[in-house]
Every structure is written in structure tokens, then in C-alpha cells.
C-alpha positions as CSV (number, residue, x, y, z in Angstrom):
1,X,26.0,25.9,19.7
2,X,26.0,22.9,18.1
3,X,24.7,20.6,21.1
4,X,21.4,21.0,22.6
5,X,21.3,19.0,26.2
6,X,17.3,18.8,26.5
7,X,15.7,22.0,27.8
8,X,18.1,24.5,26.6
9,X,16.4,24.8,23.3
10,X,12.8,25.5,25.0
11,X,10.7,28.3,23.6
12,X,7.0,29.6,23.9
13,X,6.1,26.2,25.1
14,X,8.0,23.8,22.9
15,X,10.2,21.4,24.9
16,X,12.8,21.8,21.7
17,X,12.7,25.3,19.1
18,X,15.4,24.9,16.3
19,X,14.5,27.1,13.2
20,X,17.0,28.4,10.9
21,X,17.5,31.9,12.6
22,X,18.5,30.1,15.8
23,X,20.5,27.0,13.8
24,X,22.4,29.8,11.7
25,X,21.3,28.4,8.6
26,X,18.7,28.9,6.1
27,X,16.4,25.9,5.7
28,X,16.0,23.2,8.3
29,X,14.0,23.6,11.5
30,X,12.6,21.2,14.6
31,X,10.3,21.4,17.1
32,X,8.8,19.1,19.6
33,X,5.8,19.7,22.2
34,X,4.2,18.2,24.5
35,X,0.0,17.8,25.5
36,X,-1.4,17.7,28.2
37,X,-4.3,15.3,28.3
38,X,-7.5,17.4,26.1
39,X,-4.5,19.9,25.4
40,X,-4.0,21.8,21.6
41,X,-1.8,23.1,20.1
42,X,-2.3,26.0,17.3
43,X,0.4,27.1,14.9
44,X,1.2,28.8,11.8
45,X,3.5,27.2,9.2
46,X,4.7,30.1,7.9
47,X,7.0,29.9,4.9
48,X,7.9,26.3,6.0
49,X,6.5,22.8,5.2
50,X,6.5,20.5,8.4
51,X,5.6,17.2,8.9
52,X,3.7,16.0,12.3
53,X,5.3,13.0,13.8
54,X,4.0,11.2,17.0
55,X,7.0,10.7,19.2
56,X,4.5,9.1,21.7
57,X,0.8,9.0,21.9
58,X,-1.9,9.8,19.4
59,X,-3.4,13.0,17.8
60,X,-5.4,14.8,15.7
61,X,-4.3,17.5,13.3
62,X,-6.5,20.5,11.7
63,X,-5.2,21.7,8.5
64,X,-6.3,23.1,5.3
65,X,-10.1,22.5,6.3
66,X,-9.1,18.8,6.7
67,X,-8.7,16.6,9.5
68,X,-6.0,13.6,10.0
69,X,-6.4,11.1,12.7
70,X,-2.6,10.3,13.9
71,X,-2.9,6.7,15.8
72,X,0.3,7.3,16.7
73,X,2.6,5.2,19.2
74,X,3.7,4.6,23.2
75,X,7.1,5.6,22.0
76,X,9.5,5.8,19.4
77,X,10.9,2.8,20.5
78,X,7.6,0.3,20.0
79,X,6.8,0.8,16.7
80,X,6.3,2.9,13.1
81,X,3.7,5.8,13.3
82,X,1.4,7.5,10.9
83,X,2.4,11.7,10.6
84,X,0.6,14.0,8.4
85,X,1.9,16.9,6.2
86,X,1.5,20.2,6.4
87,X,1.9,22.7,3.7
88,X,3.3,26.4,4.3
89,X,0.9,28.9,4.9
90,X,-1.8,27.4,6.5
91,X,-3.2,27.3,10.1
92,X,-2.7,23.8,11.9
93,X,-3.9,22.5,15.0
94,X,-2.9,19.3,16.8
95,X,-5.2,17.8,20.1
96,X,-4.8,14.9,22.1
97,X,-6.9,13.6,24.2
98,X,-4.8,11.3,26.1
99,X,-1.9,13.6,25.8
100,X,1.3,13.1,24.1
101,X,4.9,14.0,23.0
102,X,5.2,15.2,18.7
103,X,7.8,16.2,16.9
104,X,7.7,19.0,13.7
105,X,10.1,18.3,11.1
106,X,10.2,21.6,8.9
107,X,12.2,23.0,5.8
108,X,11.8,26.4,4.2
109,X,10.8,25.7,1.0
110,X,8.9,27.5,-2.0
111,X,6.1,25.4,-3.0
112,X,2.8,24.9,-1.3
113,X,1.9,20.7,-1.6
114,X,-1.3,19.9,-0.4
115,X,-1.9,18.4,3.2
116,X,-1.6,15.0,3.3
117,X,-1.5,12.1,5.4
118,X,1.1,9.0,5.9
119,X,0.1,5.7,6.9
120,X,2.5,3.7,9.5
121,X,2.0,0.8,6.9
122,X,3.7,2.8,4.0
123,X,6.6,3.9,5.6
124,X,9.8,1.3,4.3
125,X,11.9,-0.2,7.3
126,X,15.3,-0.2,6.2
127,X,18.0,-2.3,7.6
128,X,22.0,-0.9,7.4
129,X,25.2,-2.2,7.9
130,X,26.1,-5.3,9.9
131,X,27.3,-6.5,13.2
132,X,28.1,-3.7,15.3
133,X,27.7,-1.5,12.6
134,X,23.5,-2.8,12.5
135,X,21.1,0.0,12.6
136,X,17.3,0.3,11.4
137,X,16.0,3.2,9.1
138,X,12.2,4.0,9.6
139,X,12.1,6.3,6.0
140,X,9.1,8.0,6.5
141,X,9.9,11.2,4.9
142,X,12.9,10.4,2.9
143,X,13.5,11.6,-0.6
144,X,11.6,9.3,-3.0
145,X,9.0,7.8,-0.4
146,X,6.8,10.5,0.6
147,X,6.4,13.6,-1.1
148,X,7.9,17.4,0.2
149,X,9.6,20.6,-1.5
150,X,12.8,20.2,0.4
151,X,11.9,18.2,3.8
152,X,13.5,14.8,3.9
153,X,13.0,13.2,7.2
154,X,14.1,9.6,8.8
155,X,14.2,7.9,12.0
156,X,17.2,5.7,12.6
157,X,17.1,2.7,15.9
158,X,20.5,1.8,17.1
159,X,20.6,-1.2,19.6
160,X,22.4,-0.5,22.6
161,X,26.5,-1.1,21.9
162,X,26.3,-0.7,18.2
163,X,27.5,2.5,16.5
164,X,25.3,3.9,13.3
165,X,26.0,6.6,11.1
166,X,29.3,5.1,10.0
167,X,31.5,5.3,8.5
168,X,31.5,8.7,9.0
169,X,29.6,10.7,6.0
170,X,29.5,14.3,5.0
171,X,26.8,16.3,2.5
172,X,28.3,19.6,3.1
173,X,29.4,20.5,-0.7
174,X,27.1,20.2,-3.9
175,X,28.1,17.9,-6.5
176,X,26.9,14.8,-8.8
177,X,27.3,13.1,-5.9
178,X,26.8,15.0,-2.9
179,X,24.1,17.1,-1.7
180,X,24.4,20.0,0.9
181,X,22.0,19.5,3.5
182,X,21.6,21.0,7.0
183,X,21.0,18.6,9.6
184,X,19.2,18.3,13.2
185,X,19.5,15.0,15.1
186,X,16.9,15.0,18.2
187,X,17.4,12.0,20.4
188,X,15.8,9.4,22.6
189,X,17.6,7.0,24.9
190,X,15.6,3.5,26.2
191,X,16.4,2.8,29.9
192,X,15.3,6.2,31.7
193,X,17.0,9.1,32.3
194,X,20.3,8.1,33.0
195,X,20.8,6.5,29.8
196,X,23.2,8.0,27.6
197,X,24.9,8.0,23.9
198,X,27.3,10.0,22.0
199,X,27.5,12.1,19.1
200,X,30.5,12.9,16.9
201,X,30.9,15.3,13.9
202,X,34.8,16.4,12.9
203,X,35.7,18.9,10.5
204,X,35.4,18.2,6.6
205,X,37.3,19.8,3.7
206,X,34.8,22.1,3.7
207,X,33.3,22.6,7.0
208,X,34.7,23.7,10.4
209,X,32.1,21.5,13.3
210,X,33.7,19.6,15.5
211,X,32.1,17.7,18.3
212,X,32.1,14.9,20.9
213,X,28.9,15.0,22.8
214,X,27.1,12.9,25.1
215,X,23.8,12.5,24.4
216,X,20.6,12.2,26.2
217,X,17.0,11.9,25.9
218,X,15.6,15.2,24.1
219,X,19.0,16.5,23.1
220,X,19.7,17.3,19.9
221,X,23.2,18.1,17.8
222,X,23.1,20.7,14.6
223,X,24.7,19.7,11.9
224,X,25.5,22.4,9.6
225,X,28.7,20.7,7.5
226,X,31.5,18.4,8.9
227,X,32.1,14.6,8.6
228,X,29.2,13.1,11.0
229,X,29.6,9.9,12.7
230,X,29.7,7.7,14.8
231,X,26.6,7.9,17.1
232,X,26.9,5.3,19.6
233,X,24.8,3.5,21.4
234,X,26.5,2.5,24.6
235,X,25.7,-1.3,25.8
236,X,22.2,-1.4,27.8
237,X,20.6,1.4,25.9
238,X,19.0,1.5,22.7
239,X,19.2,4.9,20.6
240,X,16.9,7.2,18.6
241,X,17.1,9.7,16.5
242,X,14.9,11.9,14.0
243,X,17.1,13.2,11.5
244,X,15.7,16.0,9.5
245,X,17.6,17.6,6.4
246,X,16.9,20.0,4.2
247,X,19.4,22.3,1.6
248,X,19.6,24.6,-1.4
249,X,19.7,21.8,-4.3
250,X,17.6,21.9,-7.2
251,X,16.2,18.1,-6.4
252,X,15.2,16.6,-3.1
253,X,18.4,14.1,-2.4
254,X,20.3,12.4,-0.3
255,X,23.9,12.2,-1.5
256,X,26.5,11.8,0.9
257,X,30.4,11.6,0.6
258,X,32.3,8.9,3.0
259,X,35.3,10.2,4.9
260,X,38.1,7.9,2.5
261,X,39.9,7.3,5.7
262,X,37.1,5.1,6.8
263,X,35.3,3.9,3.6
264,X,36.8,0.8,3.5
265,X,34.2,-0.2,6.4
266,X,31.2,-0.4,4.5
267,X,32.5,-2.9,2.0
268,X,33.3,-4.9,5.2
269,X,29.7,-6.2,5.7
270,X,29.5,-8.1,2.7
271,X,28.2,-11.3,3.5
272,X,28.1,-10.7,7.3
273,X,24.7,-11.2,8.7
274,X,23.1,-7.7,10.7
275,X,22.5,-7.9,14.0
276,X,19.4,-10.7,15.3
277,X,18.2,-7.9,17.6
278,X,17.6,-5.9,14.0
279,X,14.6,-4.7,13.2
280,X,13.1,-3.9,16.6
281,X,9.5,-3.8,14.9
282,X,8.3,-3.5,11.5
283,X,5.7,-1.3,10.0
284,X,2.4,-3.0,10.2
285,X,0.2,-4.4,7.1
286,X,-2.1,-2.5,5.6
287,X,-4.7,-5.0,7.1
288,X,-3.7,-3.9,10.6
289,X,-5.0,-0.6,10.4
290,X,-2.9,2.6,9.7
């Protein structure tokens, strides 16, 4: 199944269980949890690297003998968080006091980093594309910014009635300009929970997916090849997503491939101005804190 609607990926506790014997695949994996106030959470990583990534609240993390103080967020839609890194094969636990929602963005992967910790101030805000093609990238965990064996991880903010991921991409083949990467968008819709979005992925040369799915918050759509795009925001309701990637190639990128039939779009925003709503908040200074 390629759409999750929230809840039908639950397992032992998680609200969301995506690994790659369940996805089909062999590297990327997501979970999210929630705490209860003074609640923990203990875990092994296994032969995966993951990345903890406050989705709302704060929390602490045990790793490695070390301890990192996540200061977190009230949601993903008020600001940039710190996360931490966990290597494979260790023991981690993450506590809450006030009690909070966390995501884990994993990959398989073969070598063991050490844990490590990402402040909210170093993570680039990206702005893409223009008019109703605006979108904000939070790259926290993308190739080149922070440091993983295969993980790359970003968070992308779609105001409500703009479409992002477009034009419609693929990375489903390996090339000089392409990676092959498995993907998991997880979603989050401002506006309660009758706020809604949509999801589309069509078959590629080389892939077979093909989906139209409305979206809400905590769904999530697999991504295993196919052209992907557009997600839309419908008018009202700003989107989220955490997209987390991870493939086979020898070097941690992000190459992608634009369907032709709609490349022509991106050289369209030359010289048009992205939209005023854009960003929705900036990482904080270094003098603020984390």
C-alpha cells in the first residue's frame, strides 16, 4: 500500500511504523510516537541510523552515554527545531516531561557515525519556486548539511492553495544525474482535523506507482519509484511534510530527473517574486539559543 491514512500504520505503540520490510524496500524507514507527559521511550537502532526530530514539544534523548537536550517546537508549523543523531547499534532513550509528538527518520546504512546533535540555528531555510508554485525547505538532514551514511531528511511548508513538489520529479534510476532513492512523505495539515491535501505520484519509465490521494494529518504516502508531484495544499490549509530518502548509491545525493512534459515550468519563475506568505519562520540566530 502506498497510502497510509493516519493510524493504519500503528505498531507496538508508534502512532506511524514504516521500515523497509513493511515499505517493500530495503533502506528507508519512519516512525513517529507520541509521550505522554514524564513518558519514555526506549529503543534499539538496530542496523539503521535515525535522526530524532521534534514534531511538537521538547525532549531529551539518551544515546551513546551522552545526553542531547531537544528544545524542540509547539508544532511543525511554528518554527525550525534542533534533532539529534543516532548512530546504528546503540540503545537510545527519548523523555519528555511535558509530553510531545517526534518523528524517527531512519536508513539502513553500513557505517556507525557518532551521535550528534543539530542546532535549530544551523539548519538552512530554503525558499523554491514562485507564485503558486512557492514552497519552504527546512534542510535539516539533507545531503551536504548535516552529516549521515545514507539518511537524507527535509521538511518542506506549502501555504494553503500552492502546489510543491513540481514539476513533477522522479529519482528512481541511477545515473550522473539521478539518484535512486526510496521515499516516505508523513504529513501535517494546519486547520484541524478536517483539513486536507493531496498527493500525486504517476508511473515513470521505470517505475509502476500510481496515486491520487487525499491527505491528512499523520498520513503518509511511500514512494518507491514513479514521477512524484504535485502535493497540494488546498486554499485555507497550510501543508507539511517530512520527506525522508535513502538508496543504494555510492554517495549521499539528491539528483532528481524532471518529467520533460512539465519541465518547462521551472524555468517559468525567472524573475517572478515567491509568494509574501514565504518563509513562514526562519531558523533562529545562534544568539537565540539552539
Amino acid at each position: 500500500m502506498t497510502h497510509l491514512p493516519a493510524g493504519r500504520g500503528a505498531r507496538d505503540g508508534y502512532d506511524l511504523w514504516i521500515d523497509p520490510t513493511t515499505a517493500g524496500w530495503a533502506y528507508s524507514a519512519l516512525r513517529v510516537f507520541t509521550l505522554e507527559p514524564g513518558e519514555q521511550r526506549e529503543f534499539t537502532t538496530g542496523d539503521s541510523e535515525w535522526v530524532v526530530l521534534p514534531l511538537a514539544g521538547a525532549c531529551t534523548v539518551l544515546a551513546d552515554g551522552e545526553a542531547f537536550a531537544l528544545h524542540g517546537r509547539a508544532d511543525v508549523f511554528s518554527g525550525v527545531t534542533d534533532f539529534c543523531y543516532l548512530p546504528r547499534d546503540a540503545h537510545a532513550t527519548v523523555a519528555s516531561a511535558a509530553g510531545g509528538r517526534f518523528a524517527l527518520a531512519g536508513a539502513r546504512c553500513s557505517r556507525r557515525l557518532p551521535a550528534s546533535y543539530g542546532p535549530a540555528s544551523g539548519v538552512p531555510v530554503e525558499l523554491r519556486g514562485a507564485g503558486g508554485a512557492s514552497r519552504q525547505v527546512n534542510n535539516f538532514a539533507a545531503a551536504g548539511v548535516f552529516e549521515c551514511d545514507r539518511l537524507i531528511a527535509v521538511e518542506v511548508l506549502t501555504p494553503g492553495g500552492n502546489w510543491s513538489s513540481f514539476p513533477p520529479h522522479k529519482h528512481d534510476e541511477a545515473g550522473p544525474h539521478e539518484s535512486r532513492l526510496e521515499e516516505v512523505y508523513y504529513y501535517e495539515l494546519s486547520g484541524g482535523q478536517d483539513a486536507m491535501g493531496y498527493q500525486r505520484v504517476y508511473p515513470s519509465p521505470h517505475g509502476s506507482t500510481d496515486v491520487l490521494a487525499e491527505v491528512r494529518s499523520g498520513d503518509a504516502v511511500l514512494i518507491p519509484d514513479g514521477w512524484h508531484g504535485p502535493s497540494m495544499a488546498v486554499p485555507g490549509y497550510d501543508m507539511y511534510y517530512l520527506n525522508v530518502m535513502a538508496g543504494p548509491g555510492p554517495s549521499r545525493s539528491w539528483l532528481i530527473t524532471d518529467d520533460p512534459a512539465h519541465a518547462w515550468v521551472r524555468e517559468s519563475w525567472a524573475g517572478r517574486d515567491v509568494d509574501p506568505r514565504l518563509p513562514l519562520y526562519e531558523a533562529p540566530s545562534r544568539e537565540d539559543g539552539s
